[in-house]
N, C-alpha and C positions, 0 to 999 in steps of 0.2 A: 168872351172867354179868354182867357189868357194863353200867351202863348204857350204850346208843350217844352220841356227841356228833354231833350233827346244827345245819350251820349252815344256815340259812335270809335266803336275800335278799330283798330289799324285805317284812321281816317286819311292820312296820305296815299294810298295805293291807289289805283286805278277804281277801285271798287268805291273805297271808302268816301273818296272824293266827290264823287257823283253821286252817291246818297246823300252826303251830306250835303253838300250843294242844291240839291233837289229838295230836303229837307227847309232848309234856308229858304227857299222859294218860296214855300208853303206856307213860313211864318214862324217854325221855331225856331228855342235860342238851340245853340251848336255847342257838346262839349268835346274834342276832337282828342283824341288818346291817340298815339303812336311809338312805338319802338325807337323810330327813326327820331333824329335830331333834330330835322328839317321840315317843313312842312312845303309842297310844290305850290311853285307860283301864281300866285292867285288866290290859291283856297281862304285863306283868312279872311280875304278882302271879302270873298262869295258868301262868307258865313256869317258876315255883319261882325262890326266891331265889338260887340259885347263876346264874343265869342270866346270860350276858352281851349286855349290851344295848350295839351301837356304834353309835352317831349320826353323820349327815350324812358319811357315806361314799360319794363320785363312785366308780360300781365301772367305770364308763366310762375311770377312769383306772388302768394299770396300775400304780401305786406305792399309789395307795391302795386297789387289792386285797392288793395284798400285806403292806401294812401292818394290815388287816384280819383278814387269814388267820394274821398272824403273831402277832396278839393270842389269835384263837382257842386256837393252839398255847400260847399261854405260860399260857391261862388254867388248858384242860383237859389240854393234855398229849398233844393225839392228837386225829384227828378220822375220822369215821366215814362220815357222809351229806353233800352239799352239794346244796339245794335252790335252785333259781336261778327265786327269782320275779319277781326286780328288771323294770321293764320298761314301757312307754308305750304307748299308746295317741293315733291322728289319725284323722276323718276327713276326706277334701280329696278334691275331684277332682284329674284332672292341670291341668286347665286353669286351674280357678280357686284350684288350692290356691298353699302356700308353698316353692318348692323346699326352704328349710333344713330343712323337715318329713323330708324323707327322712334329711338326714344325722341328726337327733335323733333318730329311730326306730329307724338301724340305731344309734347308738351306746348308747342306753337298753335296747334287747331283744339284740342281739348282742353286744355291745362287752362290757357287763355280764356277760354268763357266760361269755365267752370269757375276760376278765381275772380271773373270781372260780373259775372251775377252773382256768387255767393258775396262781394262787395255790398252790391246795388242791391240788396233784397230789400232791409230795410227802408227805404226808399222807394221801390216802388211799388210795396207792401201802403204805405203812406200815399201814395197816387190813388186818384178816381177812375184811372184805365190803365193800370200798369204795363208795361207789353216789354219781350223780351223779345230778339228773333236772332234769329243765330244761319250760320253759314255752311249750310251740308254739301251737296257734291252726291251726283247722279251715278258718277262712279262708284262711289260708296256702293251701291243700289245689286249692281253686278260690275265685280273689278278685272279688267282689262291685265292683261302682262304688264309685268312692271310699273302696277299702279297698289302693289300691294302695300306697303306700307303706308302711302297715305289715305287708301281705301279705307284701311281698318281703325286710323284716326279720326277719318269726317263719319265712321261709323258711329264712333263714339259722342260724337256731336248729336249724332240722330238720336242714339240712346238718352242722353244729357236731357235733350229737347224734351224726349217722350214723359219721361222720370219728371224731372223738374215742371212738365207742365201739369202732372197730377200733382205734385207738393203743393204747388200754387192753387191750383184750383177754388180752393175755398175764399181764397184771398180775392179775389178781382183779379189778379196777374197773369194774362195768357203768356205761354209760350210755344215761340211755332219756328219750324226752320223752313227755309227755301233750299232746293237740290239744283243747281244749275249743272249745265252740261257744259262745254268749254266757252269762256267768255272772250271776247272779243278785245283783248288788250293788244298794246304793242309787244308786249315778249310774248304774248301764243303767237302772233304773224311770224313772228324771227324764229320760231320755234317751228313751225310748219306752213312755210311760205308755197304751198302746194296745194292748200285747204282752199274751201269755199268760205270765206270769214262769213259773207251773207246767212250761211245755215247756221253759224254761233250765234252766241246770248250778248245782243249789247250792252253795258253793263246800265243804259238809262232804261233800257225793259226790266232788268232786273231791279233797279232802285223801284222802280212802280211799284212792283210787287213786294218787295220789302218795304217799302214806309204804306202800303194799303195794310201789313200785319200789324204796323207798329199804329195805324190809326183806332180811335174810336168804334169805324164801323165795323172792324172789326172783335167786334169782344163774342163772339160766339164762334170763334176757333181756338181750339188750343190743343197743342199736341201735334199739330199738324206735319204731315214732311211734304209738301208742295214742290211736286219738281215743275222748273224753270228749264226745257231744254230746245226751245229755236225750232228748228228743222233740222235738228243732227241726229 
Protein backbone atom coordinates (compact mmCIF):
# COMPACT_ATOMS: atom_id res chain seq x y z
CA UNK A 1 0.00 0.00 0.00
CA UNK A 2 1.30 3.28 -0.44
CA UNK A 3 2.20 5.66 1.61
CA UNK A 4 -0.84 8.20 3.07
CA UNK A 5 -0.17 11.92 2.34
CA UNK A 6 -1.26 13.66 5.39
CA UNK A 7 -1.21 17.53 5.71
CA UNK A 8 -0.67 18.84 8.98
CA UNK A 9 -1.44 22.75 10.07
CA UNK A 10 0.34 24.91 12.34
CA UNK A 11 3.08 21.92 11.93
CA UNK A 12 5.79 24.05 13.78
CA UNK A 13 4.27 24.30 17.29
CA UNK A 14 4.74 22.02 19.87
CA UNK A 15 1.73 20.04 18.87
CA UNK A 16 2.24 20.11 15.30
CA UNK A 17 5.65 18.86 15.53
CA UNK A 18 5.08 15.77 17.19
CA UNK A 19 2.37 14.66 15.08
CA UNK A 20 4.01 15.12 12.33
CA UNK A 21 6.98 13.58 13.38
CA UNK A 22 5.01 10.62 14.77
CA UNK A 23 3.36 10.53 11.40
CA UNK A 24 6.83 10.19 9.66
CA UNK A 25 7.42 7.43 11.71
CA UNK A 26 4.66 5.51 10.60
CA UNK A 27 5.59 6.00 6.98
CA UNK A 28 3.73 8.88 5.62
CA UNK A 29 4.63 11.59 3.17
CA UNK A 30 4.40 15.09 5.50
CA UNK A 31 2.89 18.25 4.10
CA UNK A 32 3.71 20.91 6.82
CA UNK A 33 1.62 24.28 6.70
CA UNK A 34 2.47 27.03 9.01
CA UNK A 35 1.95 30.79 9.71
CA UNK A 36 5.46 31.06 10.98
CA UNK A 37 8.42 31.58 8.69
CA UNK A 38 10.60 29.17 10.16
CA UNK A 39 10.25 25.81 10.64
CA UNK A 40 11.99 24.36 14.43
CA UNK A 41 15.19 22.48 14.18
CA UNK A 42 14.99 19.28 13.23
CA UNK A 43 11.48 18.95 12.00
CA UNK A 44 12.14 18.74 8.13
CA UNK A 45 14.94 16.48 8.69
CA UNK A 46 12.17 14.18 10.89
CA UNK A 47 9.66 14.29 8.19
CA UNK A 48 12.02 12.86 5.46
CA UNK A 49 13.15 14.79 2.55
CA UNK A 50 10.44 14.59 0.29
CA UNK A 51 8.53 16.54 2.61
CA UNK A 52 6.77 19.80 1.87
CA UNK A 53 7.41 22.46 4.03
CA UNK A 54 4.89 25.87 3.24
CA UNK A 55 5.78 28.83 5.20
CA UNK A 56 3.89 31.95 6.38
CA UNK A 57 0.39 30.69 5.26
CA UNK A 58 -2.76 33.02 6.75
CA UNK A 59 -5.23 29.85 6.64
CA UNK A 60 -7.50 32.54 8.11
CA UNK A 61 -7.60 33.53 4.54
CA UNK A 62 -9.58 31.62 2.09
CA UNK A 63 -7.20 31.98 -1.04
CA UNK A 64 -4.37 31.24 0.94
CA UNK A 65 -5.79 27.91 1.88
CA UNK A 66 -6.40 27.20 -1.29
CA UNK A 67 -3.47 28.05 -2.62
CA UNK A 68 -1.84 25.75 0.11
CA UNK A 69 -4.03 22.82 -0.66
CA UNK A 70 -3.22 23.38 -4.26
CA UNK A 71 0.60 22.96 -3.68
CA UNK A 72 -0.07 19.97 -1.73
CA UNK A 73 -2.01 18.38 -4.85
CA UNK A 74 0.78 19.45 -7.26
CA UNK A 75 3.35 18.09 -4.98
CA UNK A 76 2.03 14.66 -3.96
CA UNK A 77 -0.59 14.09 -6.39
CA UNK A 78 -3.52 13.22 -3.86
CA UNK A 79 -4.07 13.73 -0.28
CA UNK A 80 -5.19 11.49 2.35
CA UNK A 81 -5.48 13.05 6.06
CA UNK A 82 -5.75 16.74 6.99
CA UNK A 83 -4.84 17.52 10.52
CA UNK A 84 -5.98 20.98 11.52
CA UNK A 85 -3.72 22.21 14.33
CA UNK A 86 -3.45 25.78 13.29
CA UNK A 87 -4.88 27.69 16.27
CA UNK A 88 -4.42 30.52 19.28
CA UNK A 89 -4.77 30.63 22.38
CA UNK A 90 -6.13 34.24 25.21
CA UNK A 91 -6.65 34.48 28.42
CA UNK A 92 -8.94 37.84 29.39
CA UNK A 93 -11.63 38.33 31.32
CA UNK A 94 -14.74 39.92 29.76
CA UNK A 95 -14.36 42.86 31.56
CA UNK A 96 -10.96 43.72 31.54
CA UNK A 97 -10.02 41.76 28.42
CA UNK A 98 -9.66 43.21 24.58
CA UNK A 99 -12.71 42.80 22.59
CA UNK A 100 -10.60 42.19 19.12
CA UNK A 101 -9.42 39.03 21.16
CA UNK A 102 -12.51 37.34 20.20
CA UNK A 103 -12.46 38.13 16.58
CA UNK A 104 -8.60 36.78 16.59
CA UNK A 105 -9.63 33.62 18.36
CA UNK A 106 -12.43 32.76 16.18
CA UNK A 107 -10.57 33.45 13.15
CA UNK A 108 -7.08 31.62 14.17
CA UNK A 109 -9.05 28.33 15.67
CA UNK A 110 -12.27 28.29 13.30
CA UNK A 111 -11.52 30.26 10.41
CA UNK A 112 -8.32 28.13 10.07
CA UNK A 113 -9.94 24.74 9.59
CA UNK A 114 -12.88 25.72 8.14
CA UNK A 115 -10.74 27.43 5.02
CA UNK A 116 -8.03 24.58 5.18
CA UNK A 117 -10.96 21.65 4.71
CA UNK A 118 -13.17 23.62 2.68
CA UNK A 119 -9.44 23.63 0.45
CA UNK A 120 -8.88 19.88 0.84
CA UNK A 121 -12.34 18.54 0.20
CA UNK A 122 -11.98 17.76 -3.12
CA UNK A 123 -9.12 15.75 -2.46
CA UNK A 124 -10.14 13.82 0.05
CA UNK A 125 -13.42 13.34 -1.38
CA UNK A 126 -10.86 11.44 -4.15
CA UNK A 127 -9.02 9.31 -1.12
CA UNK A 128 -10.09 5.65 -0.21
CA UNK A 129 -10.21 6.83 3.75
CA UNK A 130 -10.39 10.28 3.77
CA UNK A 131 -9.99 11.63 7.37
CA UNK A 132 -10.19 15.12 8.81
CA UNK A 133 -9.43 15.69 12.59
CA UNK A 134 -9.45 18.82 14.03
CA UNK A 135 -8.34 20.39 17.35
CA UNK A 136 -11.18 21.16 20.09
CA UNK A 137 -10.41 21.92 23.84
CA UNK A 138 -12.08 20.34 26.88
CA UNK A 139 -12.55 23.74 27.98
CA UNK A 140 -14.79 24.35 25.21
CA UNK A 141 -16.88 21.52 27.21
CA UNK A 142 -17.44 23.91 30.36
CA UNK A 143 -15.51 27.45 30.32
CA UNK A 144 -13.48 28.43 33.24
CA UNK A 145 -13.15 32.40 33.94
CA UNK A 146 -11.42 34.03 31.51
CA UNK A 147 -11.48 31.24 29.21
CA UNK A 148 -14.43 32.87 27.46
CA UNK A 149 -13.38 33.88 24.30
CA UNK A 150 -11.52 31.15 23.32
CA UNK A 151 -14.09 28.59 24.88
CA UNK A 152 -16.58 29.86 22.30
CA UNK A 153 -13.96 29.55 19.32
CA UNK A 154 -12.91 25.77 19.94
CA UNK A 155 -16.66 25.58 20.32
CA UNK A 156 -17.05 26.43 17.03
CA UNK A 157 -14.52 23.70 16.08
CA UNK A 158 -16.88 21.20 17.76
CA UNK A 159 -19.71 22.52 15.77
CA UNK A 160 -17.54 22.51 12.30
CA UNK A 161 -16.61 18.82 13.31
CA UNK A 162 -20.11 17.85 13.99
CA UNK A 163 -21.73 19.72 10.74
CA UNK A 164 -19.02 18.85 8.46
CA UNK A 165 -18.81 15.27 9.49
CA UNK A 166 -22.65 14.74 8.34
CA UNK A 167 -21.79 16.73 4.85
CA UNK A 168 -19.17 14.04 4.43
CA UNK A 169 -20.70 11.13 5.40
CA UNK A 170 -21.76 9.84 2.22
CA UNK A 171 -18.50 10.43 0.83
CA UNK A 172 -15.99 8.05 2.88
CA UNK A 173 -14.72 11.22 4.63
CA UNK A 174 -14.77 10.91 8.49
CA UNK A 175 -14.44 13.76 10.61
CA UNK A 176 -13.76 13.82 14.26
CA UNK A 177 -11.99 16.19 16.78
CA UNK A 178 -9.91 15.42 19.91
CA UNK A 179 -10.85 17.85 23.27
CA UNK A 180 -7.43 17.89 25.25
CA UNK A 181 -7.28 19.47 28.58
CA UNK A 182 -4.00 21.50 29.19
CA UNK A 183 -1.05 20.14 27.17
CA UNK A 184 2.16 19.87 28.44
CA UNK A 185 4.32 22.30 26.57
CA UNK A 186 7.06 24.69 27.50
CA UNK A 187 4.88 27.89 27.76
CA UNK A 188 1.93 26.12 30.06
CA UNK A 189 5.15 25.19 32.53
CA UNK A 190 6.16 29.15 32.42
CA UNK A 191 2.76 29.87 32.56
CA UNK A 192 1.95 27.77 35.73
CA UNK A 193 5.10 26.71 37.24
CA UNK A 194 3.05 25.37 40.37
CA UNK A 195 1.06 22.67 38.35
CA UNK A 196 1.49 19.04 38.54
CA UNK A 197 2.66 18.78 34.55
CA UNK A 198 2.43 14.85 35.29
CA UNK A 199 -1.54 15.26 35.39
CA UNK A 200 -1.43 17.17 31.66
CA UNK A 201 -1.62 15.81 28.18
CA UNK A 202 1.65 15.02 26.64
CA UNK A 203 1.45 16.08 23.43
CA UNK A 204 3.00 12.36 22.16
CA UNK A 205 -0.48 10.81 24.04
CA UNK A 206 -2.16 13.11 22.08
CA UNK A 207 -0.39 12.62 18.57
CA UNK A 208 -1.55 8.61 19.33
CA UNK A 209 -4.90 9.65 19.41
CA UNK A 210 -4.92 12.01 16.66
CA UNK A 211 -3.19 9.89 13.90
CA UNK A 212 -5.37 6.60 15.43
CA UNK A 213 -8.52 9.16 13.71
CA UNK A 214 -6.57 9.91 10.95
CA UNK A 215 -5.92 6.09 10.29
CA UNK A 216 -7.78 3.41 8.32
CA UNK A 217 -8.88 1.62 11.40
CA UNK A 218 -10.70 4.13 11.96
CA UNK A 219 -13.40 4.75 9.47
CA UNK A 220 -16.42 3.85 11.72
CA UNK A 221 -16.23 7.18 13.62
CA UNK A 222 -17.23 10.23 12.62
CA UNK A 223 -18.51 13.16 14.20
CA UNK A 224 -16.73 12.36 17.22
CA UNK A 225 -15.61 14.97 20.04
CA UNK A 226 -13.04 12.46 21.98
CA UNK A 227 -11.77 14.21 25.01
CA UNK A 228 -8.02 13.82 25.69
CA UNK A 229 -7.77 15.02 29.36
CA UNK A 230 -4.52 13.07 31.55
CA UNK A 231 -5.45 13.25 35.19
CA UNK A 232 -6.56 16.87 35.34
Amino acid sequence: MSPRIIAVTGAFGVLGEVVATAAALQGARLALIDHSLVPPEGLVEACGVDALVLTGVDLADPAAAEAALAGVESRFGRLDVLINIAGGFRWQTLDEGDPAVWDLLYATNVKTAANASRAALRLLRASPAGRIVNIGAAGAVKAAAGMGAYAAAKAGVHRLTESLAEELKADGVTVNAVLPSIIDTPANRADMPEADFSAWVAPADLAEVILFLASPAARALTGALIPVTGRT
